[in-house]
C-alpha positions as CSV (number, residue, x, y, z in Angstrom):
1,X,-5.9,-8.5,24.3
2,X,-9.2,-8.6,26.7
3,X,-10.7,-12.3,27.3
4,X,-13.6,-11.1,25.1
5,X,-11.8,-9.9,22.4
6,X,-10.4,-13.4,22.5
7,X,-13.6,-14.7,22.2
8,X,-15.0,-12.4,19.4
9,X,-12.2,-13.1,17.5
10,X,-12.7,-16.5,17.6
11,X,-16.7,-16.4,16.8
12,X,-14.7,-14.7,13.5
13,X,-12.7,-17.7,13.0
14,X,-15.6,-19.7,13.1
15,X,-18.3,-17.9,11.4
16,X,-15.8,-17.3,8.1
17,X,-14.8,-20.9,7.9
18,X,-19.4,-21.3,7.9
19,X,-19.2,-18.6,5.0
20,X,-16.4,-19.8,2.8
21,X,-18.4,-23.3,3.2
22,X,-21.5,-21.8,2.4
23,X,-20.5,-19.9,-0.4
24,X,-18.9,-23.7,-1.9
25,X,-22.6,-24.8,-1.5
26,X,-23.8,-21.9,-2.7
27,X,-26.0,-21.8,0.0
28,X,-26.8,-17.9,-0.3
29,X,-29.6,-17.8,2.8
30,X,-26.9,-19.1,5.1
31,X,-24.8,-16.8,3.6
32,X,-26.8,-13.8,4.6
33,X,-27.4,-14.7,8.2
34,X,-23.8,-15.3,8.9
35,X,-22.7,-12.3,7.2
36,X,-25.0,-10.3,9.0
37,X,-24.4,-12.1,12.3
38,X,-20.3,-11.2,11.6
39,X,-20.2,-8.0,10.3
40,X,-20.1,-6.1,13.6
41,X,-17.9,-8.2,15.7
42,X,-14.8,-6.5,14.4
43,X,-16.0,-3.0,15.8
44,X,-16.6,-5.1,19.4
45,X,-13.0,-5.8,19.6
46,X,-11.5,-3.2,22.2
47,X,-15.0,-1.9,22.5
48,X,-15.2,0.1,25.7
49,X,-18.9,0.6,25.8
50,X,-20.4,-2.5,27.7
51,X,-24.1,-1.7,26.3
52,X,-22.8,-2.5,22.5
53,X,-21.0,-5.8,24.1
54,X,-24.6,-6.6,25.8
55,X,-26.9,-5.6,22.2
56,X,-24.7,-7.8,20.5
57,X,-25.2,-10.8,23.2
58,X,-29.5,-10.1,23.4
59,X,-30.0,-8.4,20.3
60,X,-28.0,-9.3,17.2
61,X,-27.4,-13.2,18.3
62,X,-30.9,-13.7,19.0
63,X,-31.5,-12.3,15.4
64,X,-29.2,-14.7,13.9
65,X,-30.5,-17.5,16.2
66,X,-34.0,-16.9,14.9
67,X,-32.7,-16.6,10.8
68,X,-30.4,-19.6,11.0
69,X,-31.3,-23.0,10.4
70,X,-30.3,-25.2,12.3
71,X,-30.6,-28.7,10.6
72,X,-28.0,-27.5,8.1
73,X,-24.8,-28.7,8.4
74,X,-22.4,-25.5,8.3
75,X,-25.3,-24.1,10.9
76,X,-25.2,-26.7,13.0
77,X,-21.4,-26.7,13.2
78,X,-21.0,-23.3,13.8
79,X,-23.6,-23.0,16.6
80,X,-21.6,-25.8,18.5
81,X,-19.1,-23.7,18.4
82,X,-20.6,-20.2,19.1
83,X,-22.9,-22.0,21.8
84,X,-18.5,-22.6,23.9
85,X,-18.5,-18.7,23.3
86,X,-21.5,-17.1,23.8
87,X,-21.7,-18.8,27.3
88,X,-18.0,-17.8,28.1
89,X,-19.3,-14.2,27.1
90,X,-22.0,-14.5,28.8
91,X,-19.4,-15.1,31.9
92,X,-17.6,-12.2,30.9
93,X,-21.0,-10.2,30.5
94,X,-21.8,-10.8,34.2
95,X,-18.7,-10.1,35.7
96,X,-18.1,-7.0,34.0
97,X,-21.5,-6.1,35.2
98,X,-21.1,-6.8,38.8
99,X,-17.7,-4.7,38.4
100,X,-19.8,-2.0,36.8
101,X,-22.2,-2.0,40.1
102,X,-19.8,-2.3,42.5
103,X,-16.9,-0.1,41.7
């Protein structure tokens, strides 16, 4: 398993312990945000195309950034944790990158 599908996998971790917690509080907009935010990192795992692996980092997570609130709890646990990830993808964005330029 890559580095980054480390990572991804463990966004999923995070993001369905914020939906089971949100669906206890019944909290249906959080709901839909994380859901939406989740529901095409399992199709990034093993992902050879580094363009879907860059939409997902500039696209779809500034989507979720901008629908999420962040004074809720669940929210504000879950970014804490994304915000350890998306930088180390962010790392692994880069490099691969640089590798992509310079073969």
């Amino acid at each position: 398993m890559s580095p980054r599908d480390h990572v991804y996998l463990q966004i999923l971790h995070f993001g369905i312990v914020a939906l089971r917690n949100a669906s206890f509080r019944g909290d249906i907009d959080y709901w839909k945000a994380e859901s939406d935010h989740l529901h095409n990192i399992p199709s990034l795992i093993g992902e050879s195309n580094q363009s879907r692996h860059e939409y997902y980092f500039t696209g779809e997570r500034a989507i979720y950034l901008s629908r999420v609130n962040r004074d809720d709890p669940d929210a504000g646990f879950a970014l804490r944790r994304y915000e350890e990830l998306w930088e180390e993808l962010q790392k692994l964005n880069t490099a691969e990158q640089g590798a992509a330029a310079n073969p």
